[in-house]
N, C-alpha and C positions, 0 to 999 in steps of 0.2 A: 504494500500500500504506500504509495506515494503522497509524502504532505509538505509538497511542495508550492509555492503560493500558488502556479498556476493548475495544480490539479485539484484543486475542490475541495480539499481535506486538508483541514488544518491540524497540526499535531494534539489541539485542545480538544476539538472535534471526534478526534480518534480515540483517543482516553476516551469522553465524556459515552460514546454508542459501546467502547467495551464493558466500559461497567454497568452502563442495562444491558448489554447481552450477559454478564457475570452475573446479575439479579436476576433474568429469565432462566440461564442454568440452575440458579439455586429452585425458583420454582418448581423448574421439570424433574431436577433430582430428587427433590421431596417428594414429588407427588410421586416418583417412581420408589423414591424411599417407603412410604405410605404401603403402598403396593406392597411392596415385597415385606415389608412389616406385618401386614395382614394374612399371608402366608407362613412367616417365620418368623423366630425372635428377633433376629438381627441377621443383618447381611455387614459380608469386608468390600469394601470399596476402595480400590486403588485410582487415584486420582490424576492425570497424566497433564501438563501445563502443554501451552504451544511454546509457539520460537518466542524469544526474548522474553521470557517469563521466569517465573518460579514456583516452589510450588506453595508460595504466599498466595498466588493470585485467586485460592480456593477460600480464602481466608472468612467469606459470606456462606459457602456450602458448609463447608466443611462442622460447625456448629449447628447446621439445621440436621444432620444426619447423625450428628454423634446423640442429638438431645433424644432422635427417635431411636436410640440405643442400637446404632451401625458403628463397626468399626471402620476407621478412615485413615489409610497411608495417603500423602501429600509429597511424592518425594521430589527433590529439584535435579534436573537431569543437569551433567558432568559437562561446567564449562557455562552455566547459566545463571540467574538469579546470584545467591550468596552462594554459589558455588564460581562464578564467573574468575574468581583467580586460577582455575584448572582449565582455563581457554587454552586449547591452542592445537595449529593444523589438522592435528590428527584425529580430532574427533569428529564421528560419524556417528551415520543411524545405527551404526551397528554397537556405538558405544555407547546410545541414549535404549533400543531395546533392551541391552548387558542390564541397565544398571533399572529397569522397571524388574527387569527377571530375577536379577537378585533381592530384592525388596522383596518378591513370592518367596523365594527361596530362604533368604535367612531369618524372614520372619514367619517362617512356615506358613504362609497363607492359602488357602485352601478355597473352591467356590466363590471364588472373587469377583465382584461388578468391575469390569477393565475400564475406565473412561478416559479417551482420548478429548483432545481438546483442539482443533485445528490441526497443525503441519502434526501433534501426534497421533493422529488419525494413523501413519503411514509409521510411527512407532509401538502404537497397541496390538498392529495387524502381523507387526514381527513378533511380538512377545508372544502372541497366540502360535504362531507356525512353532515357537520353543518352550512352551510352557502352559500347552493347550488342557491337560489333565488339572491345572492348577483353577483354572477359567471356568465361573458360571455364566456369563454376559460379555458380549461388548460390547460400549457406548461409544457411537461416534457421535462425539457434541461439536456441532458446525464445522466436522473436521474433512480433510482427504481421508479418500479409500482408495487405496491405490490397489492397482493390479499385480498380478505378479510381474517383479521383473521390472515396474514402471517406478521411476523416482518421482519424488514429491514435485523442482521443478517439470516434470512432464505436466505434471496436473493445472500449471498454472498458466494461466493465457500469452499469449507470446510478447505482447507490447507490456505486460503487467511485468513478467520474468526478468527483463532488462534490466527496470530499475531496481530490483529486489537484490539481481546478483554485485549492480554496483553498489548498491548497499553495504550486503555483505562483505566484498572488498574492502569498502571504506570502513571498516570496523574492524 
């Protein structure tokens, strides 16, 4: 996304539509919390942030699902958020499924809601091809589904990808 003066989005703008999409997640994950509460005592919820995030940015769910008695991992993937002092070249999707998959693994979690969140739409769909037995759901919340084989830029429009990758560069 582009917030630059002449494309329509201003960086204030851009915040201001994430944190009502962050409020509309919390609704839908309640209501689906609800749901699966009516079924069972509780569900684990593994919570997956997008690009430039953390896993702060659950910080409005994450309290509406623990109070309906869910457990909730929040983890921040390697190189982001308050982890961002582990930046650097070499990290990949392959380093951001690693460390969703460990969080199943050393916190023994079991029957887990996977919820992706945008570009980890294309990190939850690896964690499932590696840790499919651990998995009860996956949620893609406004995120890519990638195909097999297909990277996340594939998924993005071609005038949109330009400025993203210069982005990325310039960071």
């Amino acid at each position: 996304l582009s917030t630059t003066p002449d494309s329509g989005f201003s960086r204030r703008g851009f915040l201001a539509a994430a944190a009502a999409g962050a409020t509309v997640a919390a609704a839908k994950l309640s209501s689906a919390a609800d749901a699966q509460a009516r079924t069972s005592n509780n569900a684990t919820y593994v919570l997956v942030h997008a690009a430039w995030h953390g896993g702060w940015c659950w910080g409005k769910v994450t309290p509406l699902l623990r109070a309906r008695g869910h457990d909730v991992y929040t983890p921040t993937l390697t190189g982001l958020g308050e982890r961002s002092h582990l930046a650097h070249p070499d990290i990949s999707l392959e380093t951001h499924i690693q460390d969703v998959v460990n969080v199943l693994h050393y916190e023994d979690l079991s029957r887990v809601i996977l919820v992706g969140h945008s570009s980890s739409g294309a990190v939850i769909t690896g964690v499932a091809e590696r840790a499919a037995e651990r998995l009860a759901h996956l949620v893609y919340l406004d995120a890519f589904v990638p195909d097999d084989g297909q990277a996340l830029l594939d998924l993005i429009p071609a005038d949109r990808r330009q400025g993203m990758e210069q982005r990325v560069q310039a960071e």
